[in-house]
C-alpha positions as CSV (number, residue, x, y, z in Angstrom):
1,X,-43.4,-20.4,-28.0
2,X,-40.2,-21.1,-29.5
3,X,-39.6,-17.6,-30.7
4,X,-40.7,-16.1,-26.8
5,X,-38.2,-17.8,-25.7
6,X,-35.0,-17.4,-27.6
7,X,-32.3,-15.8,-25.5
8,X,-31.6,-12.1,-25.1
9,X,-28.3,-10.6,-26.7
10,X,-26.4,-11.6,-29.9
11,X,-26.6,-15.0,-31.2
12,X,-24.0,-17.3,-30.8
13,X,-22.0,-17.9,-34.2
14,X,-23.4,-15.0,-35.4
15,X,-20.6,-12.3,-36.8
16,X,-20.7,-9.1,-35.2
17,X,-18.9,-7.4,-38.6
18,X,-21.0,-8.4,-41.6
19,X,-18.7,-9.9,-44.4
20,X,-19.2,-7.1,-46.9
21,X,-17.0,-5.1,-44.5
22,X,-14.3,-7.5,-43.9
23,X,-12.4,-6.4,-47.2
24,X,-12.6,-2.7,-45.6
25,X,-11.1,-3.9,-42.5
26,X,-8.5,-5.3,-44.2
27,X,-7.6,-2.3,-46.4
28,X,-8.0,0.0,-43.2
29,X,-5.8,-2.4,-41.2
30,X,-3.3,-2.6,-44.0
31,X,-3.0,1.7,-44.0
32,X,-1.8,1.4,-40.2
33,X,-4.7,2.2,-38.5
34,X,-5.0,0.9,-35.0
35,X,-8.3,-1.4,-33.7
36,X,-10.1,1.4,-32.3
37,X,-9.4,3.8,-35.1
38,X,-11.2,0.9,-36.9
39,X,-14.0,0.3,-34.8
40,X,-14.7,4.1,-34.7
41,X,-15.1,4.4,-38.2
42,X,-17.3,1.2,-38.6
43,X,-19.5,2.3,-35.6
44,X,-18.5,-1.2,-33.7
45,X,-16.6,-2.2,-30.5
46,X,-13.2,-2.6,-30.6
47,X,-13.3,-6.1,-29.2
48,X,-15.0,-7.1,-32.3
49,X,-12.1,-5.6,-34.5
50,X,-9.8,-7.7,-32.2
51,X,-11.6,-10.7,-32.1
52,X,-11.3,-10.8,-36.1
53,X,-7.2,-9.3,-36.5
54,X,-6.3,-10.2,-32.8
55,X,-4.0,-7.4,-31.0
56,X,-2.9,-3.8,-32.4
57,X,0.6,-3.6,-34.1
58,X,0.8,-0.5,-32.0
59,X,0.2,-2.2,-28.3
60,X,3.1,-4.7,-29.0
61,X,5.7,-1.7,-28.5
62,X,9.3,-2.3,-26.7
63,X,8.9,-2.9,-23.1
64,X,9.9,-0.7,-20.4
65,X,11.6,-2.9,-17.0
66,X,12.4,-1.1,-14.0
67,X,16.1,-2.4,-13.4
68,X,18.9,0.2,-13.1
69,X,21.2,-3.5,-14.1
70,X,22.6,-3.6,-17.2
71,X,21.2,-6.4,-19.7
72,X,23.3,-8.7,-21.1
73,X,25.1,-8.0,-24.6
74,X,22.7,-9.9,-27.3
75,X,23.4,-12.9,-28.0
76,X,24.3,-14.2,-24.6
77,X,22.6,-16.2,-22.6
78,X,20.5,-15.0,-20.2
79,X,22.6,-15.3,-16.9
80,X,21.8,-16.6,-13.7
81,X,20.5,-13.2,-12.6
82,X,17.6,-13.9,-14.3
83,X,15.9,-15.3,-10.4
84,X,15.8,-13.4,-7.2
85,X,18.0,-16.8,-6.1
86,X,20.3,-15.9,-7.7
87,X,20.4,-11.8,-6.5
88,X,20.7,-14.0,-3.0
89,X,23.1,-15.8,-3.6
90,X,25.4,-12.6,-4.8
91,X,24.2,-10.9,-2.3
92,X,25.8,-13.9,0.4
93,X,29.2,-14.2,-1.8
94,X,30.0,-10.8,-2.9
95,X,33.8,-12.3,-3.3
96,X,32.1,-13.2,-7.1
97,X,32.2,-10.4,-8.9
98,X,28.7,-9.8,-11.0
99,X,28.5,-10.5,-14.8
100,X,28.2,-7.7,-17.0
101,X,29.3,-5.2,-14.4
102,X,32.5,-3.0,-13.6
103,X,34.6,-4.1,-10.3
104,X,33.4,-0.9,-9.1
105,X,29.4,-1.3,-9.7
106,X,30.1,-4.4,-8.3
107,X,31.8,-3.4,-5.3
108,X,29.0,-0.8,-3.9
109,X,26.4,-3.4,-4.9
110,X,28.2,-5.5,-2.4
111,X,28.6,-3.1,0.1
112,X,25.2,-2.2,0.3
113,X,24.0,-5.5,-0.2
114,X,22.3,-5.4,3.4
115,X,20.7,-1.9,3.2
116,X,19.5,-1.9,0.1
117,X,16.2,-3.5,-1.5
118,X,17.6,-6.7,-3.9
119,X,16.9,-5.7,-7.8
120,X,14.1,-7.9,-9.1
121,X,15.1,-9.7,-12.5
122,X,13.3,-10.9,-15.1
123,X,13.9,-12.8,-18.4
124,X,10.3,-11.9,-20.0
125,X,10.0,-9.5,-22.5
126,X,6.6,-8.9,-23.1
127,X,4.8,-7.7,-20.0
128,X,1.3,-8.6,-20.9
129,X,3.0,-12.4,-21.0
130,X,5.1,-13.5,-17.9
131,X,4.3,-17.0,-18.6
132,X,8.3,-17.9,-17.8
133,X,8.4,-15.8,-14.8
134,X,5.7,-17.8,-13.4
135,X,7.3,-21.2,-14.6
136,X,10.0,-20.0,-12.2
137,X,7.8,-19.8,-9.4
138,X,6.3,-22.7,-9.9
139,X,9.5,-24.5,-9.5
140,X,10.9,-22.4,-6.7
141,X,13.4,-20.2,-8.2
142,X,11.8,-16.6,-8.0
143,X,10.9,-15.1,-5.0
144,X,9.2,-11.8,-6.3
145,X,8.4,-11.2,-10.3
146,X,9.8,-8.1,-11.2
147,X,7.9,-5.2,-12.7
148,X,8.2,-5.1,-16.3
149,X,6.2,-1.9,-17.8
150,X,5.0,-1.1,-21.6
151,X,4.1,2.4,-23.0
152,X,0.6,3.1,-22.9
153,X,-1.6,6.0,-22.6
154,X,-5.3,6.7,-20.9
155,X,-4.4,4.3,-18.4
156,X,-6.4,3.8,-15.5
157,X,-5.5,4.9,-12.3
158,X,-1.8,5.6,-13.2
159,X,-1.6,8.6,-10.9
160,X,-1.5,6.6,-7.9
161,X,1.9,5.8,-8.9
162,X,3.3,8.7,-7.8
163,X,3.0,7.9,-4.4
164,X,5.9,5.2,-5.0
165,X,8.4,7.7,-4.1
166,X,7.0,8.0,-0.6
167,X,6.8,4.6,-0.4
168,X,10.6,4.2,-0.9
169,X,11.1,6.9,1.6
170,X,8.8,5.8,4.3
171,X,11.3,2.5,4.8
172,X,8.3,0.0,5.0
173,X,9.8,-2.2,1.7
174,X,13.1,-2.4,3.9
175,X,12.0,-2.5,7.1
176,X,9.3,-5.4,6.1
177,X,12.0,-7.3,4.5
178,X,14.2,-7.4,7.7
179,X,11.7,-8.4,9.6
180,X,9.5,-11.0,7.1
181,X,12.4,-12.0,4.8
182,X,10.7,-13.8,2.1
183,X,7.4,-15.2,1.9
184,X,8.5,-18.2,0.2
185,X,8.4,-19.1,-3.6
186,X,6.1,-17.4,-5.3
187,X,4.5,-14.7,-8.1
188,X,3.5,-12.5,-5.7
189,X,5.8,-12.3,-3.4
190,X,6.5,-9.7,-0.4
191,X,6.9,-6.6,-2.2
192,X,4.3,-7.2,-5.1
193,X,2.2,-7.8,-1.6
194,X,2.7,-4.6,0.0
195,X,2.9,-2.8,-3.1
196,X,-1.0,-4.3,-3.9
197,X,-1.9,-3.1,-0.6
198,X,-0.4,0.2,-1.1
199,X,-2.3,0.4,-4.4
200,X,-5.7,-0.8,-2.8
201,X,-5.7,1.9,-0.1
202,X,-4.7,4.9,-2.9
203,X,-7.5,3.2,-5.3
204,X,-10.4,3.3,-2.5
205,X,-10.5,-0.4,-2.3
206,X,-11.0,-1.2,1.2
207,X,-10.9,-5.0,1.3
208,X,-9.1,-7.4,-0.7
209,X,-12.8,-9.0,-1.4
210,X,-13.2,-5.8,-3.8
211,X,-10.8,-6.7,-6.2
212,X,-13.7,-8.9,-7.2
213,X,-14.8,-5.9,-8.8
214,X,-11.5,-4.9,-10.7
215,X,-10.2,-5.7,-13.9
216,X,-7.2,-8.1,-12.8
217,X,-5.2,-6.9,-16.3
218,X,-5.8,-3.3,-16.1
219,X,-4.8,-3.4,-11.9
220,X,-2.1,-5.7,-12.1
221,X,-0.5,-3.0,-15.2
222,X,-0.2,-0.4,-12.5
223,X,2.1,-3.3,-10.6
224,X,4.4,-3.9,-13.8
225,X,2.7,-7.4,-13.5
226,X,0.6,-9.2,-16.6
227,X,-2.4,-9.7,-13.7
228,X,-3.1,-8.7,-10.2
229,X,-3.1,-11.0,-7.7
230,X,-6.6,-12.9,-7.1
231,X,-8.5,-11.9,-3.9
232,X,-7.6,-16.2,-2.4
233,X,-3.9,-15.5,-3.5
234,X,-3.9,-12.1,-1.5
235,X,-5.5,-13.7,1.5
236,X,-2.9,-16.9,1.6
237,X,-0.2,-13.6,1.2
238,X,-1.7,-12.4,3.9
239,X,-2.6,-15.1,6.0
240,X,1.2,-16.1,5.8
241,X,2.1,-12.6,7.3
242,X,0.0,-12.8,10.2
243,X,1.1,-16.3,11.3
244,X,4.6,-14.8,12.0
245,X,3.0,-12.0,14.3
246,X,5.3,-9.3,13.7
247,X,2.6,-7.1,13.0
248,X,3.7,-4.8,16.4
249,X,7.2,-4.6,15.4
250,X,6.4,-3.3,11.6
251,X,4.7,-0.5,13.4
252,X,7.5,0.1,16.3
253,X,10.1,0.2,13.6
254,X,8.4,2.2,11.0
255,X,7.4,5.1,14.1
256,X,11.3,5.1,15.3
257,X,12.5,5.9,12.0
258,X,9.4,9.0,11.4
259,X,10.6,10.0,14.8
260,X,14.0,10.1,13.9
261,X,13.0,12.2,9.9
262,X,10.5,14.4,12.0
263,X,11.6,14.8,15.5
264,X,10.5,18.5,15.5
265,X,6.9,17.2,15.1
266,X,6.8,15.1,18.4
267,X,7.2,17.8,20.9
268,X,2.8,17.5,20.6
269,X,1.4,13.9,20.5
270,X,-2.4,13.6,19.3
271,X,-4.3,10.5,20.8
272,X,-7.6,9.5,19.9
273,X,-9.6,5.9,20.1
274,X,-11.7,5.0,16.7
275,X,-14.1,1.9,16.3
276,X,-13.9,-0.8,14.2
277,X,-17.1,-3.2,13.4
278,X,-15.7,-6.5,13.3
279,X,-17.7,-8.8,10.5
280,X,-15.1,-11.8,11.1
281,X,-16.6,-15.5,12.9
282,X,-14.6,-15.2,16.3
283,X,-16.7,-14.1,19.3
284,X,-15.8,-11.0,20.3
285,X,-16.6,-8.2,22.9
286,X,-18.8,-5.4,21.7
287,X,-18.8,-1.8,21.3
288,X,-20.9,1.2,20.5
289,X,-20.6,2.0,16.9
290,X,-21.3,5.5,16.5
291,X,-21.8,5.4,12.6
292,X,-24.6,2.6,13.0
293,X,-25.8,4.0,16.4
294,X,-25.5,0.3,17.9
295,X,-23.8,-1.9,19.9
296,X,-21.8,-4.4,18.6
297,X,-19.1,-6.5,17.7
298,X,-15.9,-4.2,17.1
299,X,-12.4,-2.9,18.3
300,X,-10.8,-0.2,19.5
301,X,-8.3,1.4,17.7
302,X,-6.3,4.1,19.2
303,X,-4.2,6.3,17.1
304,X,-1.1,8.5,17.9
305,X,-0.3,11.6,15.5
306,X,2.4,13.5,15.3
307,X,1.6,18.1,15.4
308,X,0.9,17.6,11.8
309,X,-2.0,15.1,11.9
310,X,0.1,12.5,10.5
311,X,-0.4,9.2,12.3
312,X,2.6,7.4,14.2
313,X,1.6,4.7,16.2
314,X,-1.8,2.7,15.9
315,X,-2.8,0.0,18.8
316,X,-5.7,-2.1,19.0
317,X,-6.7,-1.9,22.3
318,X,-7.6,-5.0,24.7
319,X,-11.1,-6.0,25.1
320,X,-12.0,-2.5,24.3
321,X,-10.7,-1.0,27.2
322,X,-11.5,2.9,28.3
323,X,-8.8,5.5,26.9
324,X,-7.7,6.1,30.6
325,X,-7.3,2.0,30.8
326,X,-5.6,1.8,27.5
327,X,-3.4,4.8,28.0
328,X,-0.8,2.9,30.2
329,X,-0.1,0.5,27.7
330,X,0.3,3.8,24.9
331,X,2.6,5.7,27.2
332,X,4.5,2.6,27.5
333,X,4.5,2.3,23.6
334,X,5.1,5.9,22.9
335,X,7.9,6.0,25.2
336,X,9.7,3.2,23.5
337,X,9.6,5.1,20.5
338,X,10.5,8.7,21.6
339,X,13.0,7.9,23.7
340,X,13.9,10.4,26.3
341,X,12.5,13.0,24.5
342,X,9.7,15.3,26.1
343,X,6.2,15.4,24.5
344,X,2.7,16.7,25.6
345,X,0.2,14.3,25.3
346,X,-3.0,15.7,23.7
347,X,-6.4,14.0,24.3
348,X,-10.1,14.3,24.5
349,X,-12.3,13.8,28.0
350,X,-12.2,10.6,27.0
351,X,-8.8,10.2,29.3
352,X,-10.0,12.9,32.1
353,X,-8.3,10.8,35.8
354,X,-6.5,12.7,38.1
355,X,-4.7,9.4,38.6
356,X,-3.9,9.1,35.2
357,X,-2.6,13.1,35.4
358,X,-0.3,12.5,37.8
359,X,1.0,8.7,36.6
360,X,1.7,10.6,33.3
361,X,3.2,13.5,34.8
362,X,6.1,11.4,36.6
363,X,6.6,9.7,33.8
364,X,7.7,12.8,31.8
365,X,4.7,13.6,29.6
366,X,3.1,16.9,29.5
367,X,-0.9,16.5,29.4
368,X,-3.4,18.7,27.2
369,X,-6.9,17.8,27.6
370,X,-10.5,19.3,28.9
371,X,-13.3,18.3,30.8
372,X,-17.1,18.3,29.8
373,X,-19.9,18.5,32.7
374,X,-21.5,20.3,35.4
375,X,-19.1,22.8,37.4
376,X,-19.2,25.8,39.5
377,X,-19.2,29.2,38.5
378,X,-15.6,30.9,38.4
379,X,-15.7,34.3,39.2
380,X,-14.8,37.3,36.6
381,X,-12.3,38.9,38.7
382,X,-10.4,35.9,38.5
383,X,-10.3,36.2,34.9
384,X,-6.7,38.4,33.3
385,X,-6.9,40.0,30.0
386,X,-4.4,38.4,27.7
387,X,-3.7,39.9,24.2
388,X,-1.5,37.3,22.2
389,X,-0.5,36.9,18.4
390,X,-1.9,33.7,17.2
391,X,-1.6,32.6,13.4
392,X,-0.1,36.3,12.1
393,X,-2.9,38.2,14.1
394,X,-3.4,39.6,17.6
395,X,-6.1,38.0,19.7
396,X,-7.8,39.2,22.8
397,X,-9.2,37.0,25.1
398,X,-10.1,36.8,29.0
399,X,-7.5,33.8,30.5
400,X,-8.4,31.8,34.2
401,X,-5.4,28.9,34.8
């Protein structure tokens, strides 16, 4: 009885390398070879090489920060740029000139000190260890750790990195900073936030509950962090954001400044209502969910794309409110963002109200839309043969207006 029931697996205290091959280990180790060289040739896991020599030689190469800054000469103390305090405090006194910098790298810092995102500093050096990095948050002297980076190859996920360029471009980082400023002491702090989000989204995770399901190491190396942030640190993150409901302005200010890169792309505005299930514990209205063929509890979400397809506005519409309800409030938003500038709204029969038409109409927009249903028959002879090029080639087709 005993024996039936022993636990499954490897026994505890039990080596997973026999002795006799320890000495070969050794010798192998000794010739340079790296853990999982090792384990290869001994037909084991790697983990078990590490668990006997520790880390690879190899792994503990130089590490790679992202800070255009120069370091300081060695043997110097780290200065006080070391916290994102003190880039704030530069920042508010640019009569100081910065250490280690020439009057004139110091003089455009300083004059772009408001446009420009504030250069995250560090005084770790190994990024799988940001132990003093997080002392400093601790004791509130870092806003946002800085992403250090190590050389590596195979490394999971890395090509979602190279969406960081249109990141940059798309203004959110600057744009969020304006309006949040900081979210207050910490690890993780606004941009690591975003970025994590940014990340999530390019990594199909959908929810910040999924990053249950992550390896935190392996995540948080695409961040330039030693670990990505835990899914109750994210929430708090995010919690904190919504509290300052700014939520409408992030997207107002992010559409004006597409509309002013891509104006040539708003002269046809796509609008189109998508629902959301809502799993939350509020009491909500509900709404058919096509996908689950059922009522119940959701949201509207209605979604304004530019001629390309590329979205500019999202609103959540009120108590899930028809398209030719919600439309009112769109216009309204759309308007704000466009300025005077003419556009031809194009939507589905969702929106079909000759009261709408002609509301829409007098307020400058251009409509595009159809009707399904039951109609008369039009005669042919009110029907005109058009020929037209469309796409590089000629079409024919029979035209009624």
């Amino acid at each position: 009885m005993v024996a039936l029931g022993r636990e499954a697996g490897w026994r505890r205290g039990r080596r997973r390398v026999c002795g006799k091959r320890l000495r070969s280990i050794e010798i192998l180790k000794s010739q340079g070879l790296s853990n999982r060289a090792i384990a290869q040739r001994l037909g084991v896991n790697e983990k078990a090489i590490r668990k006997l020599l520790g880390p690879s030689k190899s792994e503990e190469v130089e590490q790679l920060a992202l800070n255009p800054m120069p370091s300081a000469p060695v043997g110097e103390p780290p200065s006080a740029q070391g916290s994102s305090a003190a880039v704030k405090a530069s920042a508010k006194a640019p009569e100081a000139p910065s250490l280690n910098c020439p009057e004139e790298l110091s003089a455009a810092i300083d004059e772009h000190a408001e446009v420009s995102e504030p250069v995250p500093m560090s005084l770790d050096c190994d990024a799988s260890d940001r132990t003093f990095d997080r002392q400093l948050a601790h004791l509130g002297l870092l806003d946002d750790a800085a992403p250090i980076f190590r050389d590596g190859s195979h490394v999971v996920g890395a090509g979602v990195l190279l969406a960081l360029p249109c990141l940059i471009d798309s203004g959110l980082l600057r744009i969020a900073r304006k309006l949040y400023g900081e979210i207050g002491p910490a690890f993780y702090g606004l941009r690591t936030t975003l970025l994590t989000l940014l990340l999530m989204a390019l990594s199909r995770i959908q929810r910040p509950e999924h990053l249950k399901e992550r390896d935190p190491a392996a995540f948080g190396r695409l961040l330039g962090l030693d670990r990505a942030p835990e899914v109750k640190t994210l929430r708090r993150q995010l919690t904190r954001l919504a509290a300052r409901h700014r939520a409408e302005q992030l997207g107002a200010e992010l559409a004006r400044l597409r509309v002013e890169q891509r104006g040539h792309l708003m002269g046809f505005l796509y609008v189109d209502g998508h629902v959301r299930a809502y799993h939350g514990q509020r009491t909500i209205s509900q709404a058919y969910v096509a996908r689950r063929h059922l009522a119940m509890p959701a949201t509207t979400d209605y979604w304004v794309n530019d001629r390309a397809g590329d979205p500019l506005l999202v609103i959540t519409g009120e108590v899930n409110a028809a398209l030719t309800k919600a439309f009112p409030n769109l216009l309204h938003e759309v308007r704000a963002v466009l300025g005077e500038r003419r556009a031809t709204i194009v939507f589905d029969r969702g929106g079909w109200s000759p009261k709408l038409f002609r509301t829409m109409i007098q307020a400058g927009f251009d409509i595009l839309t159809y009707r399904k249903g039951k109609s008369r028959l039009i005669s042919e002879r009110r029907f005109v043969h058009r020929r037209a090029k469309l796409d590089g080639r000629w079409v024919s087709y029979e035209l009624h207006d």
